[in-house]
C-alpha positions in Angstrom: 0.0 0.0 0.0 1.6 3.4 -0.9 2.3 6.5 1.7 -0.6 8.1 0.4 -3.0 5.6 0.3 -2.5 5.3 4.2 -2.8 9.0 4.6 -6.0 9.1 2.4 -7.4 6.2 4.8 -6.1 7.5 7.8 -8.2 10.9 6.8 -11.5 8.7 6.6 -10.9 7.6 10.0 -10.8 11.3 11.1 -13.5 12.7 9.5 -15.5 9.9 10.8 -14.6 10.5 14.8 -15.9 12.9 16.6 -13.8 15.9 16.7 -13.8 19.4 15.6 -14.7 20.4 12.5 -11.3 22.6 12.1 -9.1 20.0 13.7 -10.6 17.6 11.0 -9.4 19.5 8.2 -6.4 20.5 9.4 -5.4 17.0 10.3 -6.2 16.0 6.8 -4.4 18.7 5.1 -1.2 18.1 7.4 -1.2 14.2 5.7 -1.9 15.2 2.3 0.4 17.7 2.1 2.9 15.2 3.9 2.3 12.9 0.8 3.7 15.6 -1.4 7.0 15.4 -0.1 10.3 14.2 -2.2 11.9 11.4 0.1 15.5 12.1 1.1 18.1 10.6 -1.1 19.3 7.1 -0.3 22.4 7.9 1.3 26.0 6.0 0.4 25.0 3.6 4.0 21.9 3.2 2.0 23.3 2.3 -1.4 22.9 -1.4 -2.7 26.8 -2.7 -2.0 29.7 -4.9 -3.5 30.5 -8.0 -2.7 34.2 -8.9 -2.2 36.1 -12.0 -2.9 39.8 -12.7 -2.0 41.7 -16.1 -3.5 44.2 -17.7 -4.9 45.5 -18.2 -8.6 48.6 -20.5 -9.4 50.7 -18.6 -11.9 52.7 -20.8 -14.1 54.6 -17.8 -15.1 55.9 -16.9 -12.3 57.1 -20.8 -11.3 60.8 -20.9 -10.3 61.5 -17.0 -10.0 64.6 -16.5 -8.3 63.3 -14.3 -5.8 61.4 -17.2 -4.1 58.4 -15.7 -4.3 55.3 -18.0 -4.6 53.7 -18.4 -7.7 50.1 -18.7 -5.7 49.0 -15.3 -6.1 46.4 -14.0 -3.5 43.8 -11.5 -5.7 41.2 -9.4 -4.7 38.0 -9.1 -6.4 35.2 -6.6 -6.2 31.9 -8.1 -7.4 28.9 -5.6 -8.1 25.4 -5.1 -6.1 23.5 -6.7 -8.4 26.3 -9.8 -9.4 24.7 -12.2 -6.7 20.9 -11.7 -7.9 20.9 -11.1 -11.5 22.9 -14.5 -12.2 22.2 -14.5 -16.2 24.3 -11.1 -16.4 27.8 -10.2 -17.2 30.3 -7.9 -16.5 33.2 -5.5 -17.7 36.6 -6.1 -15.4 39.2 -3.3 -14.6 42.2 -5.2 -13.5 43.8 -2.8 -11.0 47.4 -2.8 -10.3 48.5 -1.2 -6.5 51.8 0.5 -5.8 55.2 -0.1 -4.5 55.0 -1.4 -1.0 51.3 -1.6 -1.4 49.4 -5.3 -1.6 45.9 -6.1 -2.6 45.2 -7.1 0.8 45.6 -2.9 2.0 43.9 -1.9 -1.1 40.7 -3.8 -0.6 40.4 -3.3 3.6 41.6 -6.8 5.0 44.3 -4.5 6.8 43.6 -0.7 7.7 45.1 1.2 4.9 45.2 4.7 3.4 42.9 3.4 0.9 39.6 1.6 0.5 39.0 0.4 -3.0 35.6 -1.6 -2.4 34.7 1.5 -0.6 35.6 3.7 -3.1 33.6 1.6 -6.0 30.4 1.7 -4.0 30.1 5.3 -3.8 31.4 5.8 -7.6 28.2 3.8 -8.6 26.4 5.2 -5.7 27.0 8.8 -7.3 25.6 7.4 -10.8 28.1 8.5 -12.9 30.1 4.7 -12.6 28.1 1.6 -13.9 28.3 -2.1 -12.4 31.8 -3.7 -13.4 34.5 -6.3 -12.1 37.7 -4.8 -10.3 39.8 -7.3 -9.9 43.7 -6.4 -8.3 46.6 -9.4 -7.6 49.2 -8.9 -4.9 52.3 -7.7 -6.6 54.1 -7.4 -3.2 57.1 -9.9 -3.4 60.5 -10.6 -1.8 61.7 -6.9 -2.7 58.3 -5.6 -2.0 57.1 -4.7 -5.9 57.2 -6.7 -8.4 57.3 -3.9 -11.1 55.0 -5.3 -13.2 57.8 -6.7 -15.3 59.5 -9.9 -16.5 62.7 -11.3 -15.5 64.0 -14.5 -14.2 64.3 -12.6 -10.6 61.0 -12.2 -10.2 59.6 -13.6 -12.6 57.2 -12.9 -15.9 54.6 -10.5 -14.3 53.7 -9.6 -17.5 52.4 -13.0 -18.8 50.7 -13.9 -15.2 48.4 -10.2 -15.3 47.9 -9.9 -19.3 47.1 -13.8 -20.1 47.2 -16.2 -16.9 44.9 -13.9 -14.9 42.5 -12.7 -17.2 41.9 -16.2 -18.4 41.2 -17.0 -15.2 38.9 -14.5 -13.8 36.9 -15.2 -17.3 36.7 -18.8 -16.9 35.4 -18.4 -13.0 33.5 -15.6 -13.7 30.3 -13.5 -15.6 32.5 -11.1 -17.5 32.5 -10.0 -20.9 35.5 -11.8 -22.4 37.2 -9.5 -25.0 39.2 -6.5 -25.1 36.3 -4.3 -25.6 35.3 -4.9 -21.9 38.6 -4.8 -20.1 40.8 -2.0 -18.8 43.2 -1.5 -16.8 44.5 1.1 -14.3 46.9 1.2 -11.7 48.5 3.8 -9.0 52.4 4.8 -8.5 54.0 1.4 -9.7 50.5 0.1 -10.4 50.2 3.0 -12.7 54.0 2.3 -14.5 52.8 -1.2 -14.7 49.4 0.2 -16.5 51.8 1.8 -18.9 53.8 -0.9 -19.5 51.2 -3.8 -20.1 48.8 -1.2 -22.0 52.2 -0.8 -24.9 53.3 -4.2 -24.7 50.3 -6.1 -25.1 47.9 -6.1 -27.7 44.0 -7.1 -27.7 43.8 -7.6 -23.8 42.3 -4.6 -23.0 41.0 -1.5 -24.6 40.8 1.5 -22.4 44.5 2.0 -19.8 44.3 4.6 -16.8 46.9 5.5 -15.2 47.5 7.4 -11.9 50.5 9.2 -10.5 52.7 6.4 -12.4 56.1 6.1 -11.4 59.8 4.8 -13.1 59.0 7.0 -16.2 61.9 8.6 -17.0 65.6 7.6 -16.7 67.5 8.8 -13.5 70.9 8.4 -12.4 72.2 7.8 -9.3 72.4 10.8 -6.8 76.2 11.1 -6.3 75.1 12.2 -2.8 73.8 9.0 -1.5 76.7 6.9 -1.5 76.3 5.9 1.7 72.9 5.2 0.8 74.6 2.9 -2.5 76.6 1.5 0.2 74.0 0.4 2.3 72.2 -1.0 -0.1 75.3 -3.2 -1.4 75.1 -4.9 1.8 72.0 -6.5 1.3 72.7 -10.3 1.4 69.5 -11.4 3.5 65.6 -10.8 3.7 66.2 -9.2 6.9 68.6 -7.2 5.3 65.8 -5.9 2.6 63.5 -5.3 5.7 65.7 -2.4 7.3 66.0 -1.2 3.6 64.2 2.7 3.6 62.0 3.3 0.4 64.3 4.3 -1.4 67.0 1.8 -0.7 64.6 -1.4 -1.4 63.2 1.0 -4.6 66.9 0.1 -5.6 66.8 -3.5 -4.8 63.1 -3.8 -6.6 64.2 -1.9 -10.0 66.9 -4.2 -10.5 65.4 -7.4 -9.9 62.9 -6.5 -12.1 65.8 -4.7 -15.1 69.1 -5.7 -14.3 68.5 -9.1 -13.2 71.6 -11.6 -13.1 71.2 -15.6 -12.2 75.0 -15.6 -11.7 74.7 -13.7 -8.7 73.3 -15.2 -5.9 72.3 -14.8 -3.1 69.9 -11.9 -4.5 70.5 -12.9 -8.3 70.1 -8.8 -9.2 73.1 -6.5 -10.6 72.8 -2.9 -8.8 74.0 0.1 -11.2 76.6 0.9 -9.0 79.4 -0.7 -7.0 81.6 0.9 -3.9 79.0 4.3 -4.5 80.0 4.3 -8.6 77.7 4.4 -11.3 77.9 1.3 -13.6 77.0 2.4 -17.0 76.5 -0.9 -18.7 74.0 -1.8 -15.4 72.6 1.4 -15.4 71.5 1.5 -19.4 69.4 -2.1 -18.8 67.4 0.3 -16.1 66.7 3.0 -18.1 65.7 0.9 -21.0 62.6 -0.3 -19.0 61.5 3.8 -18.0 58.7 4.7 -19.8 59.8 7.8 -22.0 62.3 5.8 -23.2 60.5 2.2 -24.3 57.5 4.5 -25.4 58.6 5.1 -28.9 58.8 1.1 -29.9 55.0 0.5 -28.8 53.2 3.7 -30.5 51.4 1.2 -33.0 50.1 -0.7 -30.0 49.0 2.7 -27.8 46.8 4.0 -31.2 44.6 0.5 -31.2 43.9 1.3 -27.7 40.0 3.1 -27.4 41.1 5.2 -24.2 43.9 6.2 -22.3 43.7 8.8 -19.2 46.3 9.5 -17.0 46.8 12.3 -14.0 49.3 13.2 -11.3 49.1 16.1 -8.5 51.3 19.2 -9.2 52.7 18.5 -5.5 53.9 14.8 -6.9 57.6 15.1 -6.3 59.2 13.5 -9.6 56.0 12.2 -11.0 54.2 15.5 -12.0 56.5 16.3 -14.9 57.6 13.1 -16.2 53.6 12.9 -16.4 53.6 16.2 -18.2 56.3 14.6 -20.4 54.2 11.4 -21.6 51.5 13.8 -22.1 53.3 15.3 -24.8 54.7 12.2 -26.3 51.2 11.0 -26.7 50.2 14.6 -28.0 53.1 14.5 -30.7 52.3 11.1 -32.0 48.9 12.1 -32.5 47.4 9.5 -29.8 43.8 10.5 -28.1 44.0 10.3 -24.5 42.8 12.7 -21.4 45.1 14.0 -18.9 45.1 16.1 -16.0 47.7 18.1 -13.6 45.4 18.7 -10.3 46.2 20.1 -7.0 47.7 16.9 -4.7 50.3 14.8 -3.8 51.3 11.2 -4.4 48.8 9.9 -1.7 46.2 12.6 -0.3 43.6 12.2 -3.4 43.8 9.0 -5.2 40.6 7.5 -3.6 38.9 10.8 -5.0 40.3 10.5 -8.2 39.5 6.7 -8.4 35.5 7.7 -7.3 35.4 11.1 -10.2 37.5 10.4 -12.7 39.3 7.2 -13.2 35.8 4.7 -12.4 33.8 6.6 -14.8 35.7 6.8 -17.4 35.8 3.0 -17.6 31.9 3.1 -17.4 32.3 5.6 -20.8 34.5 4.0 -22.5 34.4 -0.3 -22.3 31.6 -2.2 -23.9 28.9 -3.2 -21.4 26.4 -6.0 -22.0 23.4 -4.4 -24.2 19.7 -4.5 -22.3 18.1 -7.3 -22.4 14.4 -6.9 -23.7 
């Protein structure tokens, strides 16, 4: 029975008591008018919400890395409101790629973390500008805590287990829409160099790449004014070694397991681009031949099949903003369509924003949903 309907009934039984005339009326006129009223918003707490899954997938491509790392690779999945009840339906996927340090299990609230992804889904399609989709993130934390994203015998081919072993997986246990047309991918700060570096290198896995405040762009050398820092990090013969690391130091450790990889040199099978605090060239050139301004220019056939490509960085981004700024040109001067933006923000203080406004939506533009069924 609807509101007004009650009111309307409730007004009969009024009118038939015995009281005022006035007080009749003006007890009717209260309810109708009460009828009239828009009801208040449903509110985010209110909103229809995700489902999340976390397991495991074996990754053949990542069997025997030197690292040690285990090829069982915990993901995280998002499912969305309506993915339990409407069982005939499928679904986009964004595969979602964290950052350095970073593991799927922080991103999607098993541990408290600067970031809530499922969180930050539910109020993108709460706010009606993001529709229903998959997001589906591995753990890329390893031995050196990042994988990169990258393929070498150190850590192993993280480009074959995201690109091919994992999306064949989440298709075959899973409602989505398996083609190119209706997958993207996006990533943040390492996740966002390894959105950059799966969307060149591979072709017809996805069709729309986002990526945000993505590191290891450009080439850099060696600060002459950390040697002690080098020193340090030359050190490094055990994982409790790696553990007292800073960020920066296991940054060093994580780049060359991924670039510079050597199985000749145990126990940490990596060659570091520098030896008693000086800069090895030939090490050094492996490095930057894996930064993205430099590999760019060989994949610029595979960027131009892609439907989409967004990226963004905050002008406060310490030595991502204008490498960003620099890829935005590249793209510009080969002619390749793509949206960026340079906002207001640091590395950190508004990625779950930018995920929610900017980054969620324009995967609901841009990949091919299933049509309405009649």
């Amino acid at each position: 029975m609807s509101i007004k309907t009650i009111c309307q009934t409730v007004c009969q039984i009024i009118i038939s008591h015995s009281i005022t005339r006035a007080f009749r009326l003006a007890a009717c006129l209260v309810l109708i008018a009460a009828t009239s009223l828009p009801l208040a918003p449903r509110t985010n707490a209110q909103a229809k919400q995700g489902t999340v899954e976390r397991i495991k997938v074996h990754a053949k491509s990542l069997e025997g890395n030197l690292s040690g790392d285990s090829p069982d690779r915990d993901v995280s999945i998002y499912l969305p409101p309506s993915y339990k009840t409407e069982k005939n339906r499928r679904y986009p996927v964004v595969y979602m790629l964290h950052g350095f340090t970073d593991s799927d299990a922080q991103w999607f609230g098993v541990v408290k973390h600067w970031i809530n992804l499922p969180e930050v889904i539910n109020k993108a399609i709460a706010d009606g500008n993001t529709r229903e989709m998959i997001v589906v993130m591995p753990n890329g934390f390893t031995r050196f805590k990042g994988s990169m994203y990258s393929n070498s015998v150190t850590v192993g081919d993280w480009e074959t287990f995201v690109s091919k072993e994992l999306v064949g997986y989440i298709d075959s246990h899973y409602r989505t829409l398996a083609q190119a047309s209706s997958r993207g991918l996006a990533g943040h700060s390492m996740g966002g160099y390894g959105t950059m570096r799966l969307g060149m290198k591979t072709q017809d896995v996805y069709s729309s790449i986002y990526a945000l405040s993505p590191c290891c762009m450009d080439p850099t050398r060696p600060n002459p004014g950390i040697k002690q820092l080098m020193k340090t990090v030359e050190a490094v013969k055990t994982d409790d070694d790696v553990k007292k690391q800073s960020f920066f130091g296991v940054a060093m450790l994580a780049s060359a397991a991924a670039w510079s990889p050597n199985p000749k040199n145990p126990p940490l099978y990596i060659d570091l681009p520098f030896r008693d605090g000086e800069v090895l060239p030939d090490i050094l050139v492996r490095q930057h031949a894996n930064a993205t301004l430099v590999a760019i220019h060989q994949y610029i056939p595979n960027l131009k099949r892609l439907k989409a490509i967004g990226l963004d960085a905050g002008t406060r981004d310490v030595g991502i903003s204008a490498p960003t700024k620099e890829l935005d040109k590249v793209l510009t001067d080969y002619g390749i369509a793509h949206v960026y933006e340079s906002y207001d923000g640091d590395h950190l203080n508004r990625i779950a924003e930018r995920l929610q406004t900017k980054t969620l939506p324009f995967f609901s533009r841009n990949l091919a949903f299933e049509k309405a069924k009649r």
